[in-house]
PLY file of the C-alpha trace (Angstrom):
ply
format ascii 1.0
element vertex 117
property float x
property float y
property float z
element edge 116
property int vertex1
property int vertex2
end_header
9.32 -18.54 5.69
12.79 -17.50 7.19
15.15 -18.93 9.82
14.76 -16.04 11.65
12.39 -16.55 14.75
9.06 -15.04 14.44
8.07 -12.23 17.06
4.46 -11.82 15.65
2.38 -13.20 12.81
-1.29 -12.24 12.28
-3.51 -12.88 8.97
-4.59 -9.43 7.44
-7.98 -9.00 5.55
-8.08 -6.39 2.87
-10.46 -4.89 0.13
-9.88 -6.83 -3.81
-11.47 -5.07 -6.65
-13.93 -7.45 -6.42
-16.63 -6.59 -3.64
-17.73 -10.35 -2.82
-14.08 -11.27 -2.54
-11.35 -10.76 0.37
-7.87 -10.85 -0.18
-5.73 -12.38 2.58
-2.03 -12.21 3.79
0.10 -13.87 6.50
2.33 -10.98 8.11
4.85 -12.68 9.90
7.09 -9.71 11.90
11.15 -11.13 12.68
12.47 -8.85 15.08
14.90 -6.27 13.88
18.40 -6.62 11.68
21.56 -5.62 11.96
20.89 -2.28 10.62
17.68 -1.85 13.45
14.90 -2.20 10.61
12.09 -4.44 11.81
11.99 -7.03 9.27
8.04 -8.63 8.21
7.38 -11.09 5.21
4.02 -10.72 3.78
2.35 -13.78 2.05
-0.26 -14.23 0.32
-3.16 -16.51 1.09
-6.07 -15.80 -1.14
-5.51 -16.20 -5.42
-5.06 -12.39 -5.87
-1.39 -11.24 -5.59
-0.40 -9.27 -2.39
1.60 -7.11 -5.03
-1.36 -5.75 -6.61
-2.83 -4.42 -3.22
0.27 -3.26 -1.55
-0.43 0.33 -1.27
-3.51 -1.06 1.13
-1.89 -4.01 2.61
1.05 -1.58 4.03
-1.85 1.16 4.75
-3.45 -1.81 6.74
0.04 -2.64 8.52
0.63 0.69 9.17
-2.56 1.25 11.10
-3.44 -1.94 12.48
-0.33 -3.52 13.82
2.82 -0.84 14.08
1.35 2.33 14.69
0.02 1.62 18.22
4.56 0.90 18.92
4.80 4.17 17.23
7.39 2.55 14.04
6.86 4.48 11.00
6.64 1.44 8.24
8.09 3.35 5.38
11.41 4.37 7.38
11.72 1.73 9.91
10.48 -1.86 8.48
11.58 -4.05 5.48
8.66 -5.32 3.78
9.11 -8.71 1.53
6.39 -10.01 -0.18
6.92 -13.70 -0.84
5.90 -14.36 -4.34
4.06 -17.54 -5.73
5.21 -19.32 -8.76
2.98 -17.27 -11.18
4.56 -14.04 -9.51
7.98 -14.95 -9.72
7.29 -15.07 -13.19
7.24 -11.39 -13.54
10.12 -10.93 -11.03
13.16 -12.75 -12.25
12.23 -16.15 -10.85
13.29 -14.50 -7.60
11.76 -15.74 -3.95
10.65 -12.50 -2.97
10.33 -8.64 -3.53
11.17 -5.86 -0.94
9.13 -2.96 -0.81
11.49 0.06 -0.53
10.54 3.65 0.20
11.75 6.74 -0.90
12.33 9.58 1.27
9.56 11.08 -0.27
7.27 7.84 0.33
7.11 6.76 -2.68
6.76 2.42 -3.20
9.29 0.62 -5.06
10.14 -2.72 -5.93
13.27 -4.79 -5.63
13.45 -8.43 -6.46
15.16 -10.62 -4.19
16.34 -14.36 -3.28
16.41 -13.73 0.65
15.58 -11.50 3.01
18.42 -9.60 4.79
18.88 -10.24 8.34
0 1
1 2
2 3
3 4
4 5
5 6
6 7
7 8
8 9
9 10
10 11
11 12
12 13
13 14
14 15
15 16
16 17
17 18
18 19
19 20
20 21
21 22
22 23
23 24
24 25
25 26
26 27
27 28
28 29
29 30
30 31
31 32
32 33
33 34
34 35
35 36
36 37
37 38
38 39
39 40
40 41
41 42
42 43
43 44
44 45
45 46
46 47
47 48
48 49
49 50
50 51
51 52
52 53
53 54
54 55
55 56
56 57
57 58
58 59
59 60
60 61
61 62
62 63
63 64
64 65
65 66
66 67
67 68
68 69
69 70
70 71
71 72
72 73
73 74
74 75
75 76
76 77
77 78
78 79
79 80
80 81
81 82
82 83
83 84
84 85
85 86
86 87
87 88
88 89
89 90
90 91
91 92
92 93
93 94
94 95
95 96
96 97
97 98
98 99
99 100
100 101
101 102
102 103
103 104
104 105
105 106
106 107
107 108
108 109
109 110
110 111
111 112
112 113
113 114
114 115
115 116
């Protein structure tokens, strides 16, 4: 995923809108960057997009893997999603989007080639 060295990776389950399927993501967490934000790449592994269940995939990182180290995930991490061909489509042909918070919370999206380390 990136040449930066992994510190954790874990496969996430979460709800789909369909109740006989699971979606499924690789989180792979990289440590922090220069600017102290702990970088994590999200894939997906299951055909439904990680983008269309983000608000739940980051309420599921949020609760299962950084709140017991006490990091708030919408000030403190940088969340990519790495996009398959059909959602690159939609996003500029770009490698991945990063999930960006406002200071009220609020998701948005920013398409990008590479994640900043």
């Amino acid at each position: 995923m990136s040449n930066n060295k992994s510190v954790y990776e874990r496969e996430l389950l979460y709800a789909t809108d369909n109740e006989n399927e699971l979606g499924i993501v690789h989180l792979e967490v990289m440590g922090t960057n220069k600017l102290g934000r702990v970088q994590a790449v999200i894939e997906s592994k299951s055909k439904h997009s990680a983008l269309d269940y983000i608000d739940s995939i980051v309420d599921i990182i949020q609760k299962d893997v950084f709140k017991r180290l006490d990091i708030d995930v919408a000030k403190k991490v940088d969340i990519y999603v790495k996009l398959d061909e059909e959602d690159r489509k939609d996003h500029d042909m770009r490698n991945y989007v990063k999930v960006v918070f406002s200071d009220e919370g609020e998701k948005q999206f920013e398409n990008v080639d590479d994640i900043s380390i």
